[in-house]
N, C-alpha and C positions, 0 to 999 in steps of 0.2 A: 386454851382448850383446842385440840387436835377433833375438827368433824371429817368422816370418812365416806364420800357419798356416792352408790355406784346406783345408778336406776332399776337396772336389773340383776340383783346383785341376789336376791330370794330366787331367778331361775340358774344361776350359778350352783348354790347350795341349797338346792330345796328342800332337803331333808333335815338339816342344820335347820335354817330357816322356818318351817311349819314348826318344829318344836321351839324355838326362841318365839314365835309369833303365837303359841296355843299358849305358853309361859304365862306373856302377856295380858293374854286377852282374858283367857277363860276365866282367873281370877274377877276383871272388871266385870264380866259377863254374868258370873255366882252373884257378885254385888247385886247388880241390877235387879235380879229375881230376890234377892232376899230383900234389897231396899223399895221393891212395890213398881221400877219404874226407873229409868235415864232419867226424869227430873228429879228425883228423891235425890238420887246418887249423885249428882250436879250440886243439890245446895248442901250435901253432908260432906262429900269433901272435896277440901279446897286443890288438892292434887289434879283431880278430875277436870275440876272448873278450870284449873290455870293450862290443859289442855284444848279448853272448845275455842275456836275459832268463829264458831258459825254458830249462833243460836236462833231458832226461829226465824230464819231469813234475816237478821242484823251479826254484821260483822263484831264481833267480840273480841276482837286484836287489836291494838292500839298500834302496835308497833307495825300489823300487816299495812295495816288500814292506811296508815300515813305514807307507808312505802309506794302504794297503787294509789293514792289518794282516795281513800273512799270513806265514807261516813262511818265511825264505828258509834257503839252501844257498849255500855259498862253488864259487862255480865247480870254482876249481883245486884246491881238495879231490876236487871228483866228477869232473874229468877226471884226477887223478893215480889216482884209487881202479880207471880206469878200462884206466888204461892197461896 
């Protein structure tokens, strides 16, 4: 797998860009509002969850966390503890 990664790569194309990024979002954003809430939408689907990084101030990346060394937390533990 070929990743492509320029920093400022959305002040390049920022017309392109805003519409590839409203793509994205807006759908997750409609979720939120019809699922009640970011946590609703977290424990319904697992797409979502296998992006959070950061839950509630505990690291949720396994793989960041071991890279920086720092403590992680299993997601679905702290969303099930939660619910």
């Amino acid at each position: 797998m070929i990743h492509y990664c320029v920093p400022n790569i959305a002040s390049r194309v920022s017309r392109t860009a805003t519409y590839a990024l409203t793509n994205i979002f807006t759908p997750i954003l409609i979720d939120i509002g019809d699922m009640g809430g970011i946590m609703n939408l977290i424990w319904e689907k697992a797409g979502i969850r296998n992006a959070v990084y950061i839950y509630q101030g505990s690291m949720t990346n396994k793989d960041l966390a071991n890279r920086f060394g720092l403590p992680h937390k299993d997601l679905n533990l702290l969303v099930v503890s939660n619910r």
